[in-house]
N, C-alpha and C positions, 0 to 999 in steps of 0.2 A: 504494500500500500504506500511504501516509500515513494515509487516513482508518482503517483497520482500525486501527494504533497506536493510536489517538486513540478508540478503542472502538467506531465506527460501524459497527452489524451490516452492512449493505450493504456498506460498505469492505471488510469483512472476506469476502464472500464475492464481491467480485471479485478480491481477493487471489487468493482460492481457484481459482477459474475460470481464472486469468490462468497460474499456474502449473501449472494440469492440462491447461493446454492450449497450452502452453508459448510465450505469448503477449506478449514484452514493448516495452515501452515505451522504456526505457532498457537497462540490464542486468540479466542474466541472476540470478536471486538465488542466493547462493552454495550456499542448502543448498536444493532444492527439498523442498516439503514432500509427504508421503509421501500415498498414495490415501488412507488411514484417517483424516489431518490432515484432507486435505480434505474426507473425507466431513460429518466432525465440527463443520467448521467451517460446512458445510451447514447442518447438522440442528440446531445452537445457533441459527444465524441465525433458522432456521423457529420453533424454540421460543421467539425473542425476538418471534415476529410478523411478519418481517421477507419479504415477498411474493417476495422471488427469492429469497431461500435457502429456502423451499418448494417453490417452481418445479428448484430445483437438488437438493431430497433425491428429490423424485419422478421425476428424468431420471436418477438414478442408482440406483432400485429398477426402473426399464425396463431399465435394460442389462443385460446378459449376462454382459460381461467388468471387470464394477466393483470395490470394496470389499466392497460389501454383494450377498447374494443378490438376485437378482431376485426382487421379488413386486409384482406388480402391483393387489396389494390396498392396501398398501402407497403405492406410485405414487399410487393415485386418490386415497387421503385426501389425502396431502401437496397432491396440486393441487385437490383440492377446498377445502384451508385457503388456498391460495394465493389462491383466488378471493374467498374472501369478504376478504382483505388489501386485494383493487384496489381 
């Protein structure tokens, strides 16, 4: 979670990922951050450019039981931006 401190969009959306998927390393972080954090911190990262927080706004307009409505129109842009990132 260092590099997300430190500003790096990718850092920040492993952050993101790590605690939505309550995945850690070390310890547990004391306040986890909330679906709506995460969503956000997605959708920043995608707006920075940043090819897996695209990849991560558009797996979260697929699901059903997320933040955000599903729409899958939604989804395809976000991974259509992703692609041209690679």
């Amino acid at each position: 979670m260092f590099s997300c401190k430190i500003g790096l969009a990718t850092g920040c959306v492993n952050a993101a990922a790590t605690v939505k998927n309550g995945d850690w390393l070390a310890e547990k972080p004391a306040v986890p951050a909330s679906a709506e954090c995460q969503y956000k911190t997605f959708r920043s990262a995608c707006d920075e450019n940043t090819y897996w927080g695209c990849r991560m706004v558009a797996r979260e307009y697929r699901r059903t039981d997320g933040f955000v409505l599903q729409d899958l129109g939604k989804a395809k842009a976000a991974s259509a931006k992703a692609e041209t990132l690679r």
